[in-house]
C-alpha positions, 0 to 999 in steps of 0.5 A, spaced: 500 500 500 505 504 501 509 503 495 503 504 490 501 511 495 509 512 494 509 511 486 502 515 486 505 521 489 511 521 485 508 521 478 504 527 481 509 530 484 510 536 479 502 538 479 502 536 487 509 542 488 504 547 484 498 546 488 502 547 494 504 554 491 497 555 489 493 554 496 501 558 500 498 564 496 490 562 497 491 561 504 498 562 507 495 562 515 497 555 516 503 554 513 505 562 517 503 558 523 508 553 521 514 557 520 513 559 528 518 555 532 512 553 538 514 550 545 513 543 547 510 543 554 512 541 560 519 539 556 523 545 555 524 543 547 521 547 541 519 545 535 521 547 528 516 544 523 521 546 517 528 543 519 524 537 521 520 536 514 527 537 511 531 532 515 525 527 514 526 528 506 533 527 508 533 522 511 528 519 506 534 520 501 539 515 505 536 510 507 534 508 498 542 510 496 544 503 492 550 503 496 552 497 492 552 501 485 557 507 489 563 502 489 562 502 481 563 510 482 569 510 487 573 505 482 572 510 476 570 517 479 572 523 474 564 524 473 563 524 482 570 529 481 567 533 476 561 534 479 564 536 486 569 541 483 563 544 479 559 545 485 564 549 488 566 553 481 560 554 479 557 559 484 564 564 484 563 565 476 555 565 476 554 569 482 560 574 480 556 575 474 550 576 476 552 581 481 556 585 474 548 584 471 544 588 477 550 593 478 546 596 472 539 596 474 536 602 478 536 598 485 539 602 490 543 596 494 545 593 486 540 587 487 543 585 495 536 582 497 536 577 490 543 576 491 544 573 498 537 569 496 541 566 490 547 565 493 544 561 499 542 557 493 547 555 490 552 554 496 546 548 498 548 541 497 545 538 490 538 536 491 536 529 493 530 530 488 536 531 483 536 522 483 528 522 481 529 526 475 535 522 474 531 515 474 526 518 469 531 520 464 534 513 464 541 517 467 546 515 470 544 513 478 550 511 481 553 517 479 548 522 481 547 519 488 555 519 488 554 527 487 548 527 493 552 525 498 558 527 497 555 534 496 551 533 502 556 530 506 561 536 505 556 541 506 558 543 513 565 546 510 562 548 504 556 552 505 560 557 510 566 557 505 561 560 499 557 564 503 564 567 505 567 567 500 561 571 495 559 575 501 563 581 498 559 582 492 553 584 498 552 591 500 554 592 507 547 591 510 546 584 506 553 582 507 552 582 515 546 578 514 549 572 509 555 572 515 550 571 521 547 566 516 553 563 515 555 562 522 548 559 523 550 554 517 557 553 520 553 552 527 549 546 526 544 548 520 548 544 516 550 538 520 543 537 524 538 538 518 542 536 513 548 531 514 545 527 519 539 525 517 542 523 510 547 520 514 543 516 519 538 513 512 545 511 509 547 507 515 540 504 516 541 502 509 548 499 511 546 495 517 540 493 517 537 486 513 533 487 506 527 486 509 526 490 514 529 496 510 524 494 504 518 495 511 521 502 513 522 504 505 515 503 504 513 507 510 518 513 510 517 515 502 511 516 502 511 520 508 517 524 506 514 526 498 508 529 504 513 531 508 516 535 502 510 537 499 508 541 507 516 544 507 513 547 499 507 550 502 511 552 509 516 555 504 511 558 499 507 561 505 512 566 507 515 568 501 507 568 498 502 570 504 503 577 502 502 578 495 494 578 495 495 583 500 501 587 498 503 586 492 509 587 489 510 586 482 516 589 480 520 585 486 516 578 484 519 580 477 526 581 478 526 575 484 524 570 477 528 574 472 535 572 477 532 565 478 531 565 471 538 567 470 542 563 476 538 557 473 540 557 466 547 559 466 547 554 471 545 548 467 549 550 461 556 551 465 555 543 467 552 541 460 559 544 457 563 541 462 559 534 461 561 536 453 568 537 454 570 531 459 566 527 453 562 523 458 557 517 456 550 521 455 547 517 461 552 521 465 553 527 462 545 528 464 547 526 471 553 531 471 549 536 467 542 535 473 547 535 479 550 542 476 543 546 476 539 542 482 541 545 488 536 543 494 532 550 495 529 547 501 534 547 505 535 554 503 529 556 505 529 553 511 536 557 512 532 564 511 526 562 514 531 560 521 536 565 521 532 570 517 525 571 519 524 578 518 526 577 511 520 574 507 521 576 501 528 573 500 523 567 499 521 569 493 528 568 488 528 561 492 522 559 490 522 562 483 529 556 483 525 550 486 520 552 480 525 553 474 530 547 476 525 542 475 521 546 469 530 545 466 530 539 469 524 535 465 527 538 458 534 535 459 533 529 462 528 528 455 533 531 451 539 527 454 536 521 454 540 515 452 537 512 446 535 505 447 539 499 444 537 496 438 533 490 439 529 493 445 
């Protein structure tokens, strides 16, 4: 029952992701009472809905790793090093380049708030959605789940590297803001929303007996596809509550723009690396996602937790989340391994 509900959910999920940003503009109050932190008497414990939501998808996305398939990838890994050294490589040309671009407009701050929210963006380890998109392209899943959890696993380092490294670009303000984020990121965020969980799902894979990790599967993936569908709207309701009320169309043009931008040239940057590095098409598909799909959740959850009277740099993020699968579902149609004679 679990496994059809979970195929159900997947093959609606596109539909599903729209609907949540569609019921965040209608009716965000419950997603905004969400995003609020709320004690758990008589504990002294507070719960944080988004963070959780995030590691359950996390976790989900460990405990279904084929970590027998990794071994393939380990032995030949120039697709895993290039996908890695790509991670980092594109957000210092891309983000620069944006910057250059907003500098021109007439925006006071030269675009800072869309900026920051890009940069949080692409300093996030590579989405796990990324492996599904994979699968349905027929891509090369070892190496895609290579790229997963080696990016989500170095995220602790990496994450407060980038956010560093591209907080110059700021005005002064904004740059404040990415270096408390960054603290916050270098501070735990990474490690106990991000890493552990992941962590924690690829040990369950490793330790425990086939059957009941098919038990546990069957249970937890549907729950994490809800789980991520809630995080959508939880998000979506910050970002989108007040546009009804007070709407801000040239902001909501200007974050889709830059989404748009940071999006495109991302993937690009990674289809011409997979071109000059002259990888099979299933792995020049896996490299290319990997490059452009960034877990804009998990940013999301960042902004919401250290940034809680920022709402509107959601907007770009959001805008992201969209556009990468939108991309997504073009490359894996036009990347596709074309079937074998006689199959």
């Amino acid at each position: 029952m679990h496994t059809r509900a979970a195929s159900w959910l997947r093959h609606r999920l596109g539909r599903a992701v729209v609907l949540s940003y569609a019921l965040a503009l209608i009716l965000p109050a419950p997603g905004l009472w969400l995003r609020r932190p709320h004690p758990l008497p008589p504990s002294h414990l507070t719960l944080h809905t988004a963070p959780l939501l995030l590691s359950l998808v996390l976790f989900s996305a460990g405990l279904q790793v084929p970590v027998r398939a990794l071994g393939t990838l380990l032995r030949h890994p120039k697709a895993l090093l290039a996908g890695l050294a790509l991670h980092l490589a594109i957000p210092l040309t891309v983000v620069p380049f944006v910057a250059f671009l907003l500098r021109r407009t007439p925006d006071t701050d030269g675009g800072s708030g869309l900026l920051t929210a890009m940069i949080l963006v692409v300093a996030m380890p590579v989405a796990a959605g990324a492996t599904v998109w994979t699968d349905k392209g027929a891509g090369d899943q070892p190496t895609m789940v290579g790229l997963v959890l080696a990016s989500t696993l170095l995220s602790p380092l990496t994450t407060p590297v980038l956010l560093a490294t591209l907080s110059p670009l700021l005005s002064s303000g904004y740059a404040h803001t990415l270096a408390a984020t960054g603290r916050l990121a270098q501070g735990g965020f990474a490690l106990t929303a991000v890493v552990l969980p992941c962590a924690a799902g690829l040990l369950g894979t490793l330790v425990l007996p086939a059957r009941r990790l098919g038990r546990l599967v069957t249970t937890v993936a549907p729950s994490a596809m809800a789980g991520s569908l809630v995080l959508t709207y939880v998000n979506a309701s910050g970002a989108l509550g007040s546009v009804l009320t007070r709407p801000r169309p040239l902001l909501f043009a200007a974050a889709l723009s830059v989404a748009a931008l940071v999006c495109l040239l991302s993937f690009v940057l990674g289809r011409v690396a997979a071109h000059l590095l002259r990888l099979e098409a299933a792995t020049a598909s896996s490299l290319t996602l990997a490059c452009g799909m960034n877990n804009s959740s998990a940013s999301a959850v960042l902004i919401t937790a250290s940034l809680p009277d920022k709402p509107h740099l959601l907007l770009p993020v959001l805008a992201y989340g969209l556009l990468q699968k939108t991309a997504a579902n073009r490359i894996v149609t036009r990347l596709r391994p074309a079937p074998t004679p006689g199959t």
